[in-house]
N, C-alpha and C positions, 0 to 999 in steps of 0.2 A: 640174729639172722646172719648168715654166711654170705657173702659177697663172693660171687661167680670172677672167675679168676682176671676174665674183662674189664669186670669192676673196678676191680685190686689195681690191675694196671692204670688204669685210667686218673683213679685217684692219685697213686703215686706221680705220673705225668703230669697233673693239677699241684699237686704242693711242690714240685721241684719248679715249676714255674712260677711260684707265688713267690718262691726263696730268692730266684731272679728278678721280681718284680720288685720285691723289698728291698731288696739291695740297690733298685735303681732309684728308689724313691730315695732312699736315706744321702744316695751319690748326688744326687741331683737337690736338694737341700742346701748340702754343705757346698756344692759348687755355686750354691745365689746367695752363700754368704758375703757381704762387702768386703774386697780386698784390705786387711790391715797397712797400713803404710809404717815403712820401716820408721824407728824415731828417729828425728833430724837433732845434728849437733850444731849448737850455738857458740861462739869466742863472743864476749861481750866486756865491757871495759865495765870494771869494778863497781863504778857509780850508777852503775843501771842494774844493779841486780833486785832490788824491791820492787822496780816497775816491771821490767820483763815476766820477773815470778810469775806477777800478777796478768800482765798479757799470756803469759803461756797457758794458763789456765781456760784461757776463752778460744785458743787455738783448736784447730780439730783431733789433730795429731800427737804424740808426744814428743819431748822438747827437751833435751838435755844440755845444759849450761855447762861453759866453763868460763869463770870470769877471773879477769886479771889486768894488770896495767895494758892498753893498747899496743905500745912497745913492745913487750914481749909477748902479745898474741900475735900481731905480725910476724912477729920472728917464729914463734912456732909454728905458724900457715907455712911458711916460706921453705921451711925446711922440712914441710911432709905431712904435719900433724892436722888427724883428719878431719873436717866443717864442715857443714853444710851452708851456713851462714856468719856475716861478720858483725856486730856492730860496734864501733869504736867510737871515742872521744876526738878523734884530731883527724881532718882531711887527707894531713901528710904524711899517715902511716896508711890508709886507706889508697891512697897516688900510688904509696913504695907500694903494696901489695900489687896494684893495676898494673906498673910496670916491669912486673917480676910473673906475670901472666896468671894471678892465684886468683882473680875477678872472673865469674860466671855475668858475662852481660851489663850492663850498665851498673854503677854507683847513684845510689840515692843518699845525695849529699844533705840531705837534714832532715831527718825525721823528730829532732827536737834539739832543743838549745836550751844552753842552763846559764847561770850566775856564780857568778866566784865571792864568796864569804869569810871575813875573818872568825874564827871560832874562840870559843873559851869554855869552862867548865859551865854550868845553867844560873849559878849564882853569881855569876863574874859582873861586871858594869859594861856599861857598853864604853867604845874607844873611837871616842867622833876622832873625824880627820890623823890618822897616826901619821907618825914620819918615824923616820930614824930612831930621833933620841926616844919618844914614846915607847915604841916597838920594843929598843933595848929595856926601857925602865920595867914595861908591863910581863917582861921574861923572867926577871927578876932572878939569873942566873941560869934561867932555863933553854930549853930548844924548842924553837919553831917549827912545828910538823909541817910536813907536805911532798908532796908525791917528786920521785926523782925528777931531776929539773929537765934531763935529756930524752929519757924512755917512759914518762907516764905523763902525761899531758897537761891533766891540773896542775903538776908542778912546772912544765913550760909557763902556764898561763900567771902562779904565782911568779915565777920569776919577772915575768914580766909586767908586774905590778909593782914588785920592789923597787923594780928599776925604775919606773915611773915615776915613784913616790921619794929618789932617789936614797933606798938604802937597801941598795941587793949588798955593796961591800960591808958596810956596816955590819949586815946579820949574816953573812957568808958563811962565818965562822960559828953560828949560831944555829945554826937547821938539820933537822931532823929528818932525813931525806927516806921515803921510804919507795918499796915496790908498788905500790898504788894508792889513789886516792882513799880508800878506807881504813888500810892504815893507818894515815894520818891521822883521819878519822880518831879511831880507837886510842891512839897517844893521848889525845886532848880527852878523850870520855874517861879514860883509866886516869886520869891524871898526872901520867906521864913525860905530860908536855904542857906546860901552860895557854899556848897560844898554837892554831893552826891555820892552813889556811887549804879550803874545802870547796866542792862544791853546795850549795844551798841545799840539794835534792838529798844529799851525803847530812846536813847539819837539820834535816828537817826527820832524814829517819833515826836520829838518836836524840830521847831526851834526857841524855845525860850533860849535853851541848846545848849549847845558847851563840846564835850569831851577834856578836857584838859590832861589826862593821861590815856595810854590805858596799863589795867592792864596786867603782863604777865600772861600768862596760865598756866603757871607753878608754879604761888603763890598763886595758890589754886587749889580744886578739877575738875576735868571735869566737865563744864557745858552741861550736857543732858537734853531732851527733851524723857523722854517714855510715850508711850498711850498706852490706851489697850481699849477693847469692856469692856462691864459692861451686854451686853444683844445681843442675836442674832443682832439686829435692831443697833446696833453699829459697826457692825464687817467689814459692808462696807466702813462706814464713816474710820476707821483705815488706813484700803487699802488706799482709797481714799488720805489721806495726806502723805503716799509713790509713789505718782505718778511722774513722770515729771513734771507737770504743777503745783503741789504743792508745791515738791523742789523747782521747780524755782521761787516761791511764798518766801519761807522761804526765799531763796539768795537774794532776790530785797527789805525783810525789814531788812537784818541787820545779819540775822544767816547765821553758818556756816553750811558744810553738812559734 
């Protein structure tokens, strides 16, 4: 049957308007989609890379790490290099960063705390009370791993264990100074190094290491953990590692709360 040319028109004015309606439908979908949030960049100190992993995963957002001695994450903040958030081993690279204006809003000065550990290969004996002369014997020609003593923190905190224990001179010329705690780390596990000195959270994620002496807290400074935001888009991820499920993140690799 022929359709009267009224007809014809009519319908063609019905599907051009359908072609509008669909259009609106499908714009209108995609604009009640959830806005994606760009991923946030992390600087985080070496010795938290198996916990954060593992918090990032419960985050909403994506999360991209870069982990290195605290030292030289500040120094890259400072000179441009771009974060969204910070979290480091030592208060006094976190102050330098505050006074150098690279802080977005407050410092959360400890969202967890570790232990300072002598390490050895997994079959090694443990080394009650060392001093000096032990120290030297159990090197047995070798070098003492641990993080540089000036720019990575674990190795401020070992040195000043040595010094406690009085043989920072004695082993001076003995240490194995690296760019960060894991590092060190890896010297003692390749067998590279006989003896290091780590944090627990560091000697608890390699079984190829065994802690033969657990340092006291008292023979050197409080080990903290402070973060802070570096930019709005950071300020959640902060919160986010004060949570319960983050704590309880820090507790199951090693750190204290």
């Amino acid at each position: 049957m022929r359709l009267p040319l009224a007809g014809l028109l009519c319908l063609a004015d019905s599907l051009h308007h359908m072609r509008y309606l669909f259009a609106f439908i499908i714009s209108a979908a995609f604009l009640a989609q959830p806005a994606r949030a760009e991923p946030i960049t992390v600087f985080a100190a070496a010795s938290l890379r198996n916990v954060l992993s593992e918090i990032a995963q419960s985050y909403p957002d994506t999360v991209t790490f870069s982990f290195a001695g605290s030292g030289k994450l500040a120094r890259q903040i400072a000179a441009g290099a771009p974060a969204d958030a910070a979290v480091l081993a030592h208060s006094d690279w976190m102050s330098w960063l505050k006074e150098r204006d690279q802080i977005d809003g407050d410092i959360q000065p400890e969202i967890a705390t570790g232990r300072l550990v002598l390490i050895s290969q997994k079959d090694a004996a443990p080394l009650p009370a060392p001093d000096a002369t032990i120290l030297m014997a159990a090197l047995e020609g070798g070098r003492l791993a641990m993080g540089q003593r000036d720019g990575v923190p674990a190795g401020n905190y070992a040195r000043e264990w040595l010094q406690h224990i009085g043989a920072w001179d004695a082993l001076a010329g003995s240490l194995a100074e690296t760019d960060n705690v894991r590092a060190a780390l890896a010297l003692v596990a390749m067998g590279a190094a006989p003896l290091g000195i780590v944090y627990a959270s560091d000697a608890q994620a390699d079984p190829r290491v065994k802690t033969i002496y657990p340092i006291p807290s008292d023979a050197h400074s409080a080990i903290r953990y402070p973060a802070a935001a570096l930019t709005d888009a950071g300020q959640p991820f902060v919160q986010h590692l004060l949570s319960p499920a983050s704590q309880s993140a820090f507790a199951k690799h090693g750190f204290s709360q």
